[in-house]
C-alpha angles and dihedrals in degrees: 000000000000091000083054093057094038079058097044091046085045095047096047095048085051096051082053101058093044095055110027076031088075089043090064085043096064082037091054099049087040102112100030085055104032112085114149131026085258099062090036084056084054095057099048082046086058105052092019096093106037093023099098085029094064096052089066087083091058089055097037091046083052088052096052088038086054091043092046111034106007087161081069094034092057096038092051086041095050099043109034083054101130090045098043085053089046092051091048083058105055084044085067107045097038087055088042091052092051096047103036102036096091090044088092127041098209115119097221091056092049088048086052089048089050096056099037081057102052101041101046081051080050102046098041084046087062100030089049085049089044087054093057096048087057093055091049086053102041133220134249105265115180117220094275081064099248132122150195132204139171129225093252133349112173101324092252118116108228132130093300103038120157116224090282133060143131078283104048102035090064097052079060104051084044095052087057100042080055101040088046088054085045091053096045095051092052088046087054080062100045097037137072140180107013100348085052085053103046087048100050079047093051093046094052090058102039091049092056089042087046086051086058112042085050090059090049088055097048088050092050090042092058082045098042093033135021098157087084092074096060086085097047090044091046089037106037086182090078092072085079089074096055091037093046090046091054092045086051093053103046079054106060084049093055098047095056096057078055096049084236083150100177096035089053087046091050093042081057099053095044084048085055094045096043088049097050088046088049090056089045088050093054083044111052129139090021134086105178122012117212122220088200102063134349078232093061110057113102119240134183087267100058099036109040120103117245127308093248084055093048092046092053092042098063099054092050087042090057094051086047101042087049088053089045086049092042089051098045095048090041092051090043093050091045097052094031120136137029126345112245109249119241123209117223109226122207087275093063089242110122129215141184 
């Protein structure tokens, strides 16, 4: 039962990344592709609708991680504090900026709202990749199963690293470069004329620098981490997670270059999917590993709740999970296909 939980909490977070993933990436090439008040009106068109539907699951995916492992609920909680309240933050300023941004027509307003917008899509982008690498790396647990780290200490990982360090910096850096590709090839279904155009052009490129900062984490998990290869070395049938994500990846990039927009948009979300299960599947059975002692990392065995909570919860967890996946597909059908253009007139207001 608990490997069943450790697969629903993967596969929700998951979920998460694919679908609010492509939302920082419009936020990311915002301001690169947004040049005048009518494409950046088609870009709020084309998240507008999906964009807050697509956090529940990273509420939804903290509530079955609370039900099913609160030990690792309240250590991550606990000890990731300062980052978790950053990350509300920019939450908050990332979802203000979208909502209020049209409630006054001045342009300097709408040029705050712009920046607070891309740069809070920026910044949870990095700090979301920074998280993972964390967890990759592992944290110094004591033996009650807590933890504390700083923001930074001196950018080495070791028993006692901060949040960010080489490692996780670059998991940063690499979360952007792909939700950015993800984002752009969204925005090459949503977009047409030179939008279209700027965006095709921004996917190409992110999809080569993508290539290459996934190459450069694979390198530094091999260096921060090699426990994650013991899985993949005792069940060889993992590898069809890393491989399929690669495969995944060189053909997004291929079909591009075809203008094959949905299936490239597709090819980005299973690389994304197939990268974070290949993590899960290093990991397993453990949530948090700790740099301290082996002893002390937490796993699904020692920090799930009892076996009658767990039971209960699955069969409410199945009817919720089938609303959140009705309403997705529903919102995304309905709001499916190009975003209607919108011409600028000489008073900077735009109009269809």
């Amino acid at each position: 039962m608990e490997t069943l939980w450790y697969i629903v909490v993967t596969l929700m977070l998951a979920l998460y990344v694919v679908l609010d993933g492509f939302d920082f990436g419009v936020g990311i090439l915002y301001p690169v592709l947004g040049r005048s008040e009518a494409d950046r009106d088609v870009m709020h068109a084309a998240i507008g609708p999906v964009w807050n539907g697509n956090e529940v699951w990273l509420i939804a995916a903290g509530a079955v991680l609370f039900l099913a492992f609160p030990k690792a609920y309240a250590a991550g909680f606990s000890g990731f504090y300062l980052a978790l309240i950053i990350v509300l933050w920019l939450f908050m300023f990332r979802g203000l900026a979208l909502e209020l941004r049209s409630h006054l027509d001045h342009p300097m307003w709408r040029q705050l709202c712009d920046v607070t917008f891309s740069g809070a899509s920026l910044l949870l982008a990095i700090v979301f990749g920074a998280a993972l690498g964390n967890l990759i790396r592992g944290v110094p647990l004591n033996r009650e199963g807590y933890f504390f780290v700083a923001l930074w200490t001196d950018f080495l990982t070791g028993p006692a690293p901060g949040i960010l360090d080489w490692f996780t910096v670059l998991m940063g850096l690499a979360s952007a470069t792909i939700l950015a590709l993800h984002g752009a090839n969204y925005l090459t279904m949503k977009t047409k004329g030179d939008l279209y155009a700027r965006a095709v052009a921004a996917a190409k490129l992110m999809g080569w620098l993508a290539l290459g900062s996934t190459v450069l984490v694979w390198l530094g998990i091999t260096f921060v981490q090699p426990i994650l290869r013991f899985n993949y070395t005792a069940h060889p049938v993992g590898y069809i997670l890393p491989v399929g994500g690669a495969i995944a990846l060189v053909a997004t990039l291929v079909l591009r270059r075809r203008q094959r927009d949905v299936a490239a948009f597709m090819t980005s979300s299973l690389f994304i999917l197939a990268m974070l299960g290949s993590v899960a599947w290093g990991c397993y059975p453990i949530i948090l590993i700790a740099t301290t002692e082996p002893a002390n990392s937490l796993t699904i065995f020692n920090a799930a709740t009892g076996a009658y909570g767990l039971q209960a919860g699955a069969v409410w967890f199945v009817m919720g999970f089938v609303l959140i996946i009705a309403y997705q597909v529903y919102a995304h059908r309905v709001f499916w296909g190009k975003v209607p253009t919108t011409e600028q007139s000489a008073d900077g207001m735009t109009h269809k």
